[in-house]
C-alpha positions in Angstrom: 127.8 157.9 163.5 125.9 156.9 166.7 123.0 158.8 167.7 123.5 161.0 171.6 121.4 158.6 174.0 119.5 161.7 175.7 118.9 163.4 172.2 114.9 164.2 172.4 112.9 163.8 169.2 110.2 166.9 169.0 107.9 167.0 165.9 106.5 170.4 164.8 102.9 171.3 164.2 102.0 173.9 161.5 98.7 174.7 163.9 99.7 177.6 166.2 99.4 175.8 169.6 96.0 176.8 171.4 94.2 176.9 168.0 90.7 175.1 168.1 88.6 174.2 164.7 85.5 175.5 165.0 84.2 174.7 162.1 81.3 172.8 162.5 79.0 170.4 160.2 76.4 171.8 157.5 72.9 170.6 158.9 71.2 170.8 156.2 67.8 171.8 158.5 64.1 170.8 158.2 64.0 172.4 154.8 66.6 170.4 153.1 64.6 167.3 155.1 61.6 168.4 153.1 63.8 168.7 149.7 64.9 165.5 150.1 61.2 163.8 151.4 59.1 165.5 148.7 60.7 163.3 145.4 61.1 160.2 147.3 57.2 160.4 147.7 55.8 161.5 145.0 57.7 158.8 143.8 55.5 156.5 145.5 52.3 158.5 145.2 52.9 157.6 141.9 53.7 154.1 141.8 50.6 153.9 144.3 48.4 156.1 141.4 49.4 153.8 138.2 49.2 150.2 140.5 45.6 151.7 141.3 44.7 152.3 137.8 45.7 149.0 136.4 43.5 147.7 139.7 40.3 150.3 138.4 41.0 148.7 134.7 40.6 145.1 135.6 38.1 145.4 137.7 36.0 147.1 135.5 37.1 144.3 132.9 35.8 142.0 135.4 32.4 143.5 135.9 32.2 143.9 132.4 32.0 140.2 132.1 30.0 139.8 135.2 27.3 142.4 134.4 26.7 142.6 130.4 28.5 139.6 128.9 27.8 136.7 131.4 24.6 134.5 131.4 22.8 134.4 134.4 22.7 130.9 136.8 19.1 129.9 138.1 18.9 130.3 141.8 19.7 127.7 143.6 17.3 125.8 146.1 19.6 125.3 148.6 20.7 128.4 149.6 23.9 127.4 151.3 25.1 127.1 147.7 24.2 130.8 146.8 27.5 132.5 145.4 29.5 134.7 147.9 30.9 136.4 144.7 29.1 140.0 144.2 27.7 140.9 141.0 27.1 137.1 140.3 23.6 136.9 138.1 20.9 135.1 139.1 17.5 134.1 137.3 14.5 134.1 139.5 10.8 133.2 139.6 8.5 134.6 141.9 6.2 137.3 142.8 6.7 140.9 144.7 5.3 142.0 148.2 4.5 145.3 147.4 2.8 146.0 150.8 6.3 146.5 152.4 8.5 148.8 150.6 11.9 150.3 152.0 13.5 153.2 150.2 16.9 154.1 150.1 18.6 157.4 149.2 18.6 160.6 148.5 20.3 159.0 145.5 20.9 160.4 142.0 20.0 158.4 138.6 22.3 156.8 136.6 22.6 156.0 133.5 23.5 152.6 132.1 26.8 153.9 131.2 27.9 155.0 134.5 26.4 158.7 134.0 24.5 160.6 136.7 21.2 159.5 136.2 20.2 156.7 138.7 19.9 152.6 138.2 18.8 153.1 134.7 15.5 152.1 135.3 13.0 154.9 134.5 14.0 158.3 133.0 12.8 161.4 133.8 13.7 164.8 134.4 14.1 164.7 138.1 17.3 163.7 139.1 17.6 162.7 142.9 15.0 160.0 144.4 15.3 156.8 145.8 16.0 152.9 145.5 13.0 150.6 146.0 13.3 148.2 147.8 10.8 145.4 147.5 10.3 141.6 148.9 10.4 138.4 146.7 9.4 135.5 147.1 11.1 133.2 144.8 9.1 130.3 143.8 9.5 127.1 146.0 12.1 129.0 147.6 13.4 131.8 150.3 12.0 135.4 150.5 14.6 137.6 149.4 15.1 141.3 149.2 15.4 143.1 145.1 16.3 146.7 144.7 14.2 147.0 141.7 15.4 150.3 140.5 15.2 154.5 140.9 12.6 156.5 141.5 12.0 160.7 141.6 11.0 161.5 145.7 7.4 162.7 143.7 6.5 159.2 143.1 7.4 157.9 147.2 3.4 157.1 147.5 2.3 153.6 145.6 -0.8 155.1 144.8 1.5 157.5 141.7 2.7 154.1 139.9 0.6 152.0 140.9 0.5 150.5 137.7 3.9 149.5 137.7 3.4 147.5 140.7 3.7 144.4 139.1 1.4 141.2 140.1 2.0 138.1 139.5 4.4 135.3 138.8 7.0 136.8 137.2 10.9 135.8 135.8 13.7 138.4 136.3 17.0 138.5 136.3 19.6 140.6 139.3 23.2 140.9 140.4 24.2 139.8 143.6 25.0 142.6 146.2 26.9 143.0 149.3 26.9 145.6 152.3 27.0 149.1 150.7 30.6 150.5 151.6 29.7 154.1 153.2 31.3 157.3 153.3 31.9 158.7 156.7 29.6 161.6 155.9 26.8 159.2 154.6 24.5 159.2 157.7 23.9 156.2 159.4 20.3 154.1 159.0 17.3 155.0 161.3 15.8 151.7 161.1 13.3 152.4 163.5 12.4 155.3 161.9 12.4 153.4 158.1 14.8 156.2 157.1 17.6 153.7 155.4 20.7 155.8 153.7 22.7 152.3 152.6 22.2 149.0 152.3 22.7 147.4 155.1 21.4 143.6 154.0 21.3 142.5 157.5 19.2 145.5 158.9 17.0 144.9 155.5 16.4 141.3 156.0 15.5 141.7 159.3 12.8 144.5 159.1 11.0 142.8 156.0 11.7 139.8 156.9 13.6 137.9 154.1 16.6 135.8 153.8 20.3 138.4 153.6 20.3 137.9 149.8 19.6 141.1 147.9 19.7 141.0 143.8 19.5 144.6 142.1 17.2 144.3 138.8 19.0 144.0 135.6 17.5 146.4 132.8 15.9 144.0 130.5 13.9 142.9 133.6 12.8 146.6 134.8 11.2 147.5 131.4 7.9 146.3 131.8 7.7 148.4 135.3 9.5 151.6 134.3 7.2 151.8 130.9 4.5 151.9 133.1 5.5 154.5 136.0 7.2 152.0 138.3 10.8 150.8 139.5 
């Protein structure tokens, strides 16, 4: 049968008419932000943490190699072909200036194995005192600055180790140092004062007078000074 032409279609709605949803979406607020932030980075703080311990491993395997197993090069003449590499060992011949002297610190001795006790160098039962710094002038060669090693603030004056003021030609072996890296609480160097906190090679070579190469003393080659009072 045919379909009535003005037969309307009308669909039906199971909302009552007028009705309005007013249900609106969860946020899940700044708390659930910081539920969902705090895994994602500890995750990373801990990808960071074991990335910087293989880092700390092989570097330390490094200066392993550099400082205890590696034989020292002679210095060269020409200074242009001085290693840029830190920690590289050099074997010099020279003598000291000990009439200009720069200290450095409050620092605390170390022990050759890392421990708090200073550079290693002398060992006594005071535990804070400075860094020595001395020049050297190498043989046929520049004048450099050596850090040759910890002392207790008692023994500041010469005249206490005076002994261990080595004179003379003398061979020694040092690493290779670069600008100390400072914390921000480390105070900065009073250069006109002589009141040096780091080492700043620059600032050093300038006020004594040397070439910006500074060596710290190995062990072996601070013996002969620490046995007898001195850095």
């Amino acid at each position: 049968s045919s379909r009535p032409q003005n037969q309307q279609i009308v669909f039906y709605s199971k909302v009552p008419r007028g009705f309005k949803n007013t249900q609106k979406k969860e946020n899940i607020g700044f708390t659930g932000y910081i539920f969902l932030i705090v895994p994602a980075t500890t995750f990373c703080l801990g990808v960071w943490q074991f990335n910087r311990r293989r880092w700390k491993i092989d570097k330390i395997a490094e200066l392993e190699n550099k400082v205890k197993l590696a034989a020292p090069d002679l210095f060269p003449e020409n200074l242009a072909s001085v290693s840029e590499e830190e920690y590289t060992k050099y074997k010099v011949r020279g003598h000291f200036d000990h009439t200009q002297e720069i200290f450095i610190g409050p620092r605390s001795l170390l022990s050759d194995d890392g421990g708090t006790r200073g550079f290693g160098l002398i060992s006594t039962g005071e535990k804070v005192g400075y860094h020595v710094i001395t020049p050297f002038q190498v043989e046929n060669g520049p004048r450099i600055l050596i850090n040759r090693g910890w002392i207790p603030r008692t023994m500041l004056d010469p005249r206490t180790r005076a002994e261990g003021q080595i004179q003379g030609t003398v061979d020694l072996v040092g690493m290779l140092r670069n600008d100390e890296e400072t914390l921000a609480m480390v105070p900065k160097n009073q250069v006109e004062k002589d009141t040096w906190f780091s080492r700043d090679i620059g600032a050093l070579a300038s006020r004594l007078h040397t070439q910006k190469i500074f060596l710290d003393l190995d062990l072996q080659s601070s013996v002969y000074a620490a046995e007898r009072g001195g850095p």
